[in-house]
ROKOL-915327 format. One line per 4 residues: number of its first residue (from 1); their letters; for each residue x, y, z of C-alpha. Coordinates in pm, whole numbers, plus 32768, in hexadecimal, padded with zeros to 4 digits. Example, Ala and Ser with C-alpha at 12.3 -4.5 7.8 and 13.67 -1.06 7.14 Angstrom:
REM ROKOL-915327
1 = AS = 84CE:7E3E:830C | 8557:7F96:82CA
***
This chain:
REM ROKOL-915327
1 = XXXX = B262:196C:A3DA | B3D7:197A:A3AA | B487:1858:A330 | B5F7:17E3:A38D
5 = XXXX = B71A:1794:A2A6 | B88D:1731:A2E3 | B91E:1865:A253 | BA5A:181D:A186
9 = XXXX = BAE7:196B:A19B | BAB8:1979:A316 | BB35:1820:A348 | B9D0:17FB:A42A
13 = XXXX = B884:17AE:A45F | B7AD:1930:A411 | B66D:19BB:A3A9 | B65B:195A:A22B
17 = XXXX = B594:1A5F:A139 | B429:1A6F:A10F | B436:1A42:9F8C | B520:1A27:9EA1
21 = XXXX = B5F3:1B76:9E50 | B6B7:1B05:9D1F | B620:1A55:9BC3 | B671:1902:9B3B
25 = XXXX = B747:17CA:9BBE | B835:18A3:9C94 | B6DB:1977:9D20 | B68C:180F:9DC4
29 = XXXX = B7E6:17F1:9E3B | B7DA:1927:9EE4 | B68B:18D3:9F71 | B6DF:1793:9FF7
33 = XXXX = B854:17DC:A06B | B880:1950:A0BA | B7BB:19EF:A1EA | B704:1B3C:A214
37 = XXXX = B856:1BDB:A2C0 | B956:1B64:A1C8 | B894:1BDF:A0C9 | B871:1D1F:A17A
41 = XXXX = B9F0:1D32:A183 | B9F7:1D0A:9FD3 | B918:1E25:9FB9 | B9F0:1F0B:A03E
45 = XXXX = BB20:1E7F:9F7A | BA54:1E87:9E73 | B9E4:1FEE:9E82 | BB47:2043:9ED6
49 = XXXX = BBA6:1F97:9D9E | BAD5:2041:9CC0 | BB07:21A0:9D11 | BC7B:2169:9D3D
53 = XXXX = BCC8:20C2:9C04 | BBAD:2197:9B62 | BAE1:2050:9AD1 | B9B1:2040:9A21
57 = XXXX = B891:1F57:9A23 | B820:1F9D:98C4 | B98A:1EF6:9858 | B9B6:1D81:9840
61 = XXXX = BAF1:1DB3:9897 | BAD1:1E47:99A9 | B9CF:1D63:9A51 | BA8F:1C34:99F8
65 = XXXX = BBA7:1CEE:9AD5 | BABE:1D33:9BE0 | BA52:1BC4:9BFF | BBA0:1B16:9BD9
69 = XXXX = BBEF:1C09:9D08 | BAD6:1B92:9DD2 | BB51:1A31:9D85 | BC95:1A78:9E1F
73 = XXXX = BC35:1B4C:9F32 | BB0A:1A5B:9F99 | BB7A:18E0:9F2B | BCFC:1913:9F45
77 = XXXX = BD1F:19C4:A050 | BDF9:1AF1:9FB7 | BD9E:1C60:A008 | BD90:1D6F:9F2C
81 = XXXX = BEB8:1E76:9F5F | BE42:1FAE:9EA2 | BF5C:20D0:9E40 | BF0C:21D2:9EE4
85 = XXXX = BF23:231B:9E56 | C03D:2414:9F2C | C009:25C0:9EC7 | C121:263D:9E3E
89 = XX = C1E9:2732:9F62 | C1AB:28A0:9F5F
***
């Protein structure tokens, strides 16, 4: 059975998650506040992220990146513009 939330990021009512994705205070958050699609949408920014800026999970600092990103993107509303890389002319 799939339960409804009012999905912050979407601005609408949506399918919410079937558990809870993320650990801790802000896993609940998410749960309760972000829906299936939206969170969809992070996982490819977040994938995106990671190979682009080369992060890796086994760092702190890098994971404390990664979620302060996924704050942003999914609470506040700002997107994620990642540099792309441009190959040098022949």
């Amino acid at each position: 059975m799939s339960r409804t939330i009012f999905c912050v990021f979407l601005q609408r009512v949506a399918k919410g998650q079937n558990f809870q994705f993320y650990p801790g205070n802000l896993g609940k958050r998410i749960f309760n506040e972000i829906s299936q699609e939206a969170w969809n949408k992070w996982i490819k920014k977040q994938t995106m992220l990671i190979n682009e800026k080369k992060l890796s999970m086994i760092r702190f600092d890098d994971r404390k990146f990664l979620e302060q990103e996924m704050i942003k993107f999914l609470f506040k509303g700002q997107d994620i513009h990642i540099k792309r890389r441009t190959l040098p002319s022949e």
